[in-house]
Each structure stands twice: as structure tokens, then as C-alpha cells.
VEXVO-143811 format. One record per residue (C-alpha): residue number from 0; residue in three letters; z, y, x. Coordinates in nm, 2 decimals. Layout:
(NUM "Ala" (Z Y X)) ...
//
This chain:
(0 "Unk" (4.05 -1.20 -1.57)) (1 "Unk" (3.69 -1.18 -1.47)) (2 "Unk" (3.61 -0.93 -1.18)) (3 "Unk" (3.27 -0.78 -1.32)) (4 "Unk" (3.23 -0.64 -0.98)) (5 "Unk" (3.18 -0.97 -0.84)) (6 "Unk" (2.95 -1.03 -1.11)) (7 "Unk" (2.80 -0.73 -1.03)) (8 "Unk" (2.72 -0.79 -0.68)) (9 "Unk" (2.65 -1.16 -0.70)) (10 "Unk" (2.33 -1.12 -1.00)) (11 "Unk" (2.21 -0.81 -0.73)) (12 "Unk" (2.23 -1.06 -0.41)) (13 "Unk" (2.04 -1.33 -0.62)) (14 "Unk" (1.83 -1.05 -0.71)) (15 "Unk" (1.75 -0.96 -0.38)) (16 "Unk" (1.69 -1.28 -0.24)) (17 "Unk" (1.45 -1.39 -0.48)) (18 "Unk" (1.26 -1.07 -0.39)) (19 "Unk" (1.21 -1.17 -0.08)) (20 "Unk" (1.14 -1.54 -0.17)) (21 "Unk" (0.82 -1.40 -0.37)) (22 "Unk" (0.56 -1.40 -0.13)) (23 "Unk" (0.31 -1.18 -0.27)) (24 "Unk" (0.00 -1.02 -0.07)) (25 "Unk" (-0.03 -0.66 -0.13)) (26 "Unk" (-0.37 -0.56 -0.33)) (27 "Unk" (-0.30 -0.21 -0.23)) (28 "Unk" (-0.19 0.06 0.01)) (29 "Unk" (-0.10 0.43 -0.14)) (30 "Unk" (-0.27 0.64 0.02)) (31 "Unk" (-0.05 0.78 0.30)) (32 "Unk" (-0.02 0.41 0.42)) (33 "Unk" (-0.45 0.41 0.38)) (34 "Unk" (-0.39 0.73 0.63)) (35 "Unk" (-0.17 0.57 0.87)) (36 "Unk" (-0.39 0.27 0.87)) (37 "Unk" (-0.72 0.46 0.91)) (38 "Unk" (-0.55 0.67 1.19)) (39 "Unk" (-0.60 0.99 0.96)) (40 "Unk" (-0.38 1.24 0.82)) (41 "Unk" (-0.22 1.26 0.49)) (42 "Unk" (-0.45 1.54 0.40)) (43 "Unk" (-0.76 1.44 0.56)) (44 "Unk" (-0.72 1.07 0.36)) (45 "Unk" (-0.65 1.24 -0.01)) (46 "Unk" (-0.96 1.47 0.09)) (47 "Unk" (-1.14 1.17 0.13)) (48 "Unk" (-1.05 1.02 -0.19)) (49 "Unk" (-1.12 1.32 -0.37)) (50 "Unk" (-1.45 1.30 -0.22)) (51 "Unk" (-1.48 0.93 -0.33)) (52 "Unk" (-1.55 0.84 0.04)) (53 "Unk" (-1.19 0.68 0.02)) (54 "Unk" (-1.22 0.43 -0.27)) (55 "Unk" (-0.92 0.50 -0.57)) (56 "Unk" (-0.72 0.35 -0.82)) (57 "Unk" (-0.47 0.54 -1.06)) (58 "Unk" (-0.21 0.32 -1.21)) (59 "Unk" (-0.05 0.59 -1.43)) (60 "Unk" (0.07 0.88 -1.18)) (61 "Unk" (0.06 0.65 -0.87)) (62 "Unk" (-0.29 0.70 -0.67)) (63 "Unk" (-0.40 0.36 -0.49)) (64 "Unk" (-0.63 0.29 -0.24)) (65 "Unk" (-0.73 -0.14 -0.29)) (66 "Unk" (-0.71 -0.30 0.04)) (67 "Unk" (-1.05 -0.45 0.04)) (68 "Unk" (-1.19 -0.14 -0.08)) (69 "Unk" (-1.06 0.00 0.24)) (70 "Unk" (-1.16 -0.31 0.46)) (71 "Unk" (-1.50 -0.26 0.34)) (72 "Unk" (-1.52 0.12 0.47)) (73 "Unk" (-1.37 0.05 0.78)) (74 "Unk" (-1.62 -0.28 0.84)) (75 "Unk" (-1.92 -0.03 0.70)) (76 "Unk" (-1.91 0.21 0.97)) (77 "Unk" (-2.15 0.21 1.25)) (78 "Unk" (-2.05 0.18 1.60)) (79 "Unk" (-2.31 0.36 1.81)) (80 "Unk" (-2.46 0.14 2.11)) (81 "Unk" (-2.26 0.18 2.43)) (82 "Unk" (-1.91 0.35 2.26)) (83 "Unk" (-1.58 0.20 2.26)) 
//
């Protein structure tokens, strides 16, 4: 007699290591993690990308910020002369 629950948990473990196998850099951030990165609030960064001062992507409901998009903004910004 086959126990499908071993089955079961055996495809889910291959499953989950191969996951984690798959080394795959990230081409985005949502934007909360674009806030937490920035040093902003959750509010303050979807402001932002209704502005368009945070760059966006909409991959059906999800709302993306690209990672060099948001390299870019960060490396744009002018440091004034004696601060930091």
C-alpha cells in the first residue's frame, strides 16, 4: 500500500530544496521593502511613487519598485559639502 502522505511530503521537500538551490538575484523590491531600504515610511514611499519620484512597475495588482531604478535615486542625490 502506498502512503500518499509520504509522497506528499517527499515531492514538497524536493520542492523546497530546489527553491533554495535557484540562486536568482531579485530585480525588484515591493515597495514597503523600497521604504525600509530608503529609511522611509510606508506612506511617505507610495507617495513618492505616486509622485513618480520613486520609479514603478505594476505586474498585474503587485506595485514594484526595480532595484536599479532605486540605486539610481539613491546614487542621484546630492550630498551638500561638509554633511555626513
Amino acid at each position: 500500500m502506498v502512503n500518499l502522505g509520504l509522497i506528499l511530503y517527499v515531492f514538497r521537500r524536493i520542492a523546497q530544496l530546489s527553491a533554495q538551490e535557484v540562486d536568482v538575484e531579485r530585480l525588484t523590491v515591493s515597495v514597503e521593502e523600497a521604504a525600509h531600504a530608503l529609511g522611509v515610511s510606508r506612506a511617505h514611499a507610495f507617495r513618492m511613487a505616486g509622485s513618480g519620484e520613486l520609479p514603478t512597475i505594476r505586474l498585474g495588482k503587485r506595485l514594484l519598485v526595480p532595484i536599479d531604478a532605486l540605486n539610481k535615486l539613491v546614487a542621484a542625490v546630492k550630498v551638500p559639502a561638509g554633511a555626513g
